[in-house]
C-alpha positions as a printed Julia matrix, in Angstrom:
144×3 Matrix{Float64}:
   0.0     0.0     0.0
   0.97    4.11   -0.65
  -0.65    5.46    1.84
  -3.35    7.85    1.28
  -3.71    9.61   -1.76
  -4.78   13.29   -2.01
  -7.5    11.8    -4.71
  -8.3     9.23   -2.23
  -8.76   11.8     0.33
 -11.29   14.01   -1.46
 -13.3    11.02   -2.14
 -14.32   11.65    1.83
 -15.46   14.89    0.66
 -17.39   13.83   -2.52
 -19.53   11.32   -0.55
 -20.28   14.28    1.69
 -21.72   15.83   -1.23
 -23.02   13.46   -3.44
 -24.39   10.41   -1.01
 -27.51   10.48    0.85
 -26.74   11.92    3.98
 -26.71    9.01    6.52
 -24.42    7.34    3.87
 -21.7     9.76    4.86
 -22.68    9.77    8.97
 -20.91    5.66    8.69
 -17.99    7.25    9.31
 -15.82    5.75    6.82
 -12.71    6.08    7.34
  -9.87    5.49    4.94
  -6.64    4.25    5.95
  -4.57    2.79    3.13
  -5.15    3.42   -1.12
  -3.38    1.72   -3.9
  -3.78    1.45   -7.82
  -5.67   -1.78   -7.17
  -6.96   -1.6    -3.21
  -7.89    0.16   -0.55
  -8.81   -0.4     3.06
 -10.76    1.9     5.19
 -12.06    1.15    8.66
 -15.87    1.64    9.56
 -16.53    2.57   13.46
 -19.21    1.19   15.64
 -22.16    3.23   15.92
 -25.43    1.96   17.84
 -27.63    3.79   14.99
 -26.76    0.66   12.64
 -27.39   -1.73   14.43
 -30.2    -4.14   15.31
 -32.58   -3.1    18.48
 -34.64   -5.99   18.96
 -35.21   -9.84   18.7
 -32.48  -12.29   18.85
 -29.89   -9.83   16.77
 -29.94   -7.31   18.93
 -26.26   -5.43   18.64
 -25.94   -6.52   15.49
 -25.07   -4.37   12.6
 -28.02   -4.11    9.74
 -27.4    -5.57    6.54
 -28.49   -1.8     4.75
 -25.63   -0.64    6.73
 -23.28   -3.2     5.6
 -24.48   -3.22    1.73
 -24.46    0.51    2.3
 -20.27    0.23    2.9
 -19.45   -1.84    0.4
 -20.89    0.28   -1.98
 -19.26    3.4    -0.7
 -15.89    1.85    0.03
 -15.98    1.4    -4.06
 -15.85    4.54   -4.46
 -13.34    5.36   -1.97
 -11.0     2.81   -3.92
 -11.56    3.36   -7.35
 -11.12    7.81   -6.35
  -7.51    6.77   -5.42
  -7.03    4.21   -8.21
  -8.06    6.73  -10.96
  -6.59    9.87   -9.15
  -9.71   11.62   -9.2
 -13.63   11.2    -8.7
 -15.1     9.75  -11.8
 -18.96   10.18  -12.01
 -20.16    6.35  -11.56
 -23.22    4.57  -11.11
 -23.67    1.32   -9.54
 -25.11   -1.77  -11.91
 -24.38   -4.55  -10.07
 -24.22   -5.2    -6.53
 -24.15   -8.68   -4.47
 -23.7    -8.88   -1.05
 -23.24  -12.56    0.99
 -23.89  -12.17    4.82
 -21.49  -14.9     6.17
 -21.87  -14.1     9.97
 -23.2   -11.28   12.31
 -21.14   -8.18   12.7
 -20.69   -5.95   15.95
 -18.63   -3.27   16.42
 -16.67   -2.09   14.08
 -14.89   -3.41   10.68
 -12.21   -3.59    8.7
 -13.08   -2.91    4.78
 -10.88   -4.24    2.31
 -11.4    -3.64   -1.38
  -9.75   -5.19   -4.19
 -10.33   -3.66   -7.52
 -10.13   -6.78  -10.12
 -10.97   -4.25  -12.79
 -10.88   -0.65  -13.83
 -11.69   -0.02  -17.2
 -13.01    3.13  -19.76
 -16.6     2.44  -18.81
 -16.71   -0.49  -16.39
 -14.83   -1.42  -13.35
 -15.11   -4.17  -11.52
 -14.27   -4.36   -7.04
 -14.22   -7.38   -4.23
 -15.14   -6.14   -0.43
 -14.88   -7.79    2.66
 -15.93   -6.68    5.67
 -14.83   -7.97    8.62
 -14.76   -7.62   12.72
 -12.19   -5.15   13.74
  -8.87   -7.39   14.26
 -10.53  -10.55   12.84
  -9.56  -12.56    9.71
 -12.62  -13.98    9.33
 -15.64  -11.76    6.69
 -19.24  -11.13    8.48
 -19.56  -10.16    4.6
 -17.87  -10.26    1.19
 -19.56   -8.34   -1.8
 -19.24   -7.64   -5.48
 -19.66   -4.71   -7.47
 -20.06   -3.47  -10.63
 -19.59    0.18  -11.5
 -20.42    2.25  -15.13
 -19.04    5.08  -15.38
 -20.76    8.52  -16.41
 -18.37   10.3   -18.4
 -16.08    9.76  -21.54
């Protein structure tokens, strides 16, 4: 890994902007970028997470979905340098095993193309090796 990028940086900014707001109040926070990954750390927040039935504590599934998503963008911003205007076509998300507390994000970006690009997330317990949830993605981007 480089470190943070400055591109990667302003990505923090963009989904400020551009996401729904309780998108950007996760708290994602980026810690390492690449040309092909980046990892970012999401901190435990009660407002995510389950309040009743036998999953109470437990963080939602919207939430996670939600991260995997956003952490996308967070990657490919560094990868490409800049913010490119994308849209999300494709999104799968397998639930392995409950999450609490808060998670280490890795994404691997298996693809980053003119129009398409292609990322891998897992998410997984803070200090654990094992995923509560791995996703794939599919982006388009908006611009030539």
């Amino acid at each position: 890994m480089t470190g943070v990028s400055q591109a990667a940086r302003t990505a923090s900014e963009q989904v400020g902007y551009t996401f729904a707001p309780w998108v950007a109040e996760l708290g994602l926070e980026l810690t390492e970028t690449s040309a092909s990954r980046a990892r970012l750390r999401l901190p435990a927040d009660e407002r995510v997470t389950l309040r009743g039935g036998p999953g109470v504590g437990v963080t939602c599934g919207q939430a996670i979905a939600a991260v995997a998503d956003t952490a996308c963008v967070y990657a490919l911003t560094g990868a490409n340098g800049r913010f490119r205007n994308c849209a999300t076509v494709d999104m799968s998300v397998r639930f392995i095993r409950p999450l609490t507390g808060a998670a280490d994000v890795t994404v691997d970006i298996e693809s980053n193309g003119r129009k398409l690009a292609v990322c891998l997330v897992s998410v997984r317990p803070e200090g654990s090796e094992k995923a509560a949830a791995l996703a794939t993605a599919t982006f388009l981007y908006l611009e030539e």
